[in-house]
C-alpha positions as CSV (number, residue, x, y, z in Angstrom):
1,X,87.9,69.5,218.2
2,X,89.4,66.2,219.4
3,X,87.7,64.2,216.3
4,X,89.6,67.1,214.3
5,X,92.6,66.1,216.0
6,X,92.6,62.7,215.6
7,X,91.8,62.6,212.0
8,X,94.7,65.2,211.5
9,X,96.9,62.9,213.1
10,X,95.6,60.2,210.9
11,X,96.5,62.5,207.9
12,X,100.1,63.2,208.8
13,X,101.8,59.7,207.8
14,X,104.3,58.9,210.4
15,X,105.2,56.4,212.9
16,X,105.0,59.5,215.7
17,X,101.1,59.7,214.2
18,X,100.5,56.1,215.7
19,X,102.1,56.8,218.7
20,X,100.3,60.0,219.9
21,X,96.7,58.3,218.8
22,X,97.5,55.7,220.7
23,X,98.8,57.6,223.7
24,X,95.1,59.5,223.4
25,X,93.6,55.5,223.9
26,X,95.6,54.9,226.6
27,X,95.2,58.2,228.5
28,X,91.7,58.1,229.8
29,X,88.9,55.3,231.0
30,X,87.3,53.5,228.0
31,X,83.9,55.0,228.5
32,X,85.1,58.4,227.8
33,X,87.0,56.8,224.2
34,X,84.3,55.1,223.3
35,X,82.9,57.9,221.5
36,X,85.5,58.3,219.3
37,X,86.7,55.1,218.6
38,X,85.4,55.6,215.0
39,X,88.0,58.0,213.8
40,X,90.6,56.3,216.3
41,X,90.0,53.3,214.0
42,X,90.1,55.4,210.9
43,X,93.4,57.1,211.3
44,X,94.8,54.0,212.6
45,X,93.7,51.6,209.6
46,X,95.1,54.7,207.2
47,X,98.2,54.8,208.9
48,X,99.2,51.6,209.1
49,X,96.8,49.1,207.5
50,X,96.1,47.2,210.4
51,X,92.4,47.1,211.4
52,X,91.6,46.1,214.5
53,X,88.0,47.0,214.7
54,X,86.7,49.5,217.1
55,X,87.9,48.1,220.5
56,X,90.4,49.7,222.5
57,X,91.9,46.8,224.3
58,X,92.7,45.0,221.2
59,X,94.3,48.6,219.2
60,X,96.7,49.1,222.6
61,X,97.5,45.5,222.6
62,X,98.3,45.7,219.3
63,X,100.2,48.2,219.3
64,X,102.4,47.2,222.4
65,X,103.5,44.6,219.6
66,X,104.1,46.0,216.7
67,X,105.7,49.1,217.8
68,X,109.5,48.5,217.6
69,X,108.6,47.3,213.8
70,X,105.9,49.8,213.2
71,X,106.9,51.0,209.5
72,X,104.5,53.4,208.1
73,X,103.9,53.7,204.3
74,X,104.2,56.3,202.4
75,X,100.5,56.0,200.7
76,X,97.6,54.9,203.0
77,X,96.2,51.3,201.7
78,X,94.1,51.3,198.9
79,X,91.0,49.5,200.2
80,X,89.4,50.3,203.4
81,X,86.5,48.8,205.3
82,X,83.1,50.6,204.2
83,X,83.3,52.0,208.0
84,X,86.3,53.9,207.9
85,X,86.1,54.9,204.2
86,X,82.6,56.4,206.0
87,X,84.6,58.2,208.6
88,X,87.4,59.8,206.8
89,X,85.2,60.4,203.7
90,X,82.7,62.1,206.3
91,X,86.0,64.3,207.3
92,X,88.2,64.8,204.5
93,X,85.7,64.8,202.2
94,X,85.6,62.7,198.7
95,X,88.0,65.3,196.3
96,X,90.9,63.7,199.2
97,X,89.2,60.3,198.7
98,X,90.2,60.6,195.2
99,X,93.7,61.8,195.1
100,X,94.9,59.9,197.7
101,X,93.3,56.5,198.4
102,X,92.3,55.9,194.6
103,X,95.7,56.5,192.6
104,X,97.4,53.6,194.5
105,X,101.1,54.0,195.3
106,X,103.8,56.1,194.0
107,X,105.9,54.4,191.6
108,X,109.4,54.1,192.7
């Protein structure tokens, strides 16, 4: 449930998507993230197109930066590392691979 969760949240492109996946980093000890950090990473690399790897420490730092300028776009980046393409493939399954990652972004 809390992998569905976070790659919901990962799903849903807004600025208040960072902010509550971030908020789950932050709201217990590291060992008990740790497990998840795979699809933390995902969502957060979709959402934003920042990757930051899978530490913790260097995600909330990063955040605690960029948030006042945090603009989300409105198509998630068109190449991903093989690991997170692995993890939201393994979730959303490749038909959403193809519709949304592969088109590129809407024209204007």
């Amino acid at each position: 449930m809390v992998v569905a969760r976070i790659l919901g949240l990962g799903n849903i492109r807004a600025k208040a998507s960072v902010d509550e996946l971030i908020r789950m980093m932050r709201s217990t000890a590291p060992a008990r993230v740790a497990p998840f950090m795979p699809e933390l990473r995902a969502s957060l690399v979709v959402l934003t197109g920042v990757d930051k790897g899978g530490d913790q420490e260097l995600w909330v730092n990063w955040y605690g930066d960029a948030k006042e300028k945090l603009e989300i776009a409105p198509e998630p980046p068109g190449q991903l590392p093989r690991e997170v393409r692995q993890s939201w493939m393994a979730f959303w399954g490749p038909e959403l691979m193809k519709t949304k990652l592969k088109r590129g972004p809407k024209p204007k």
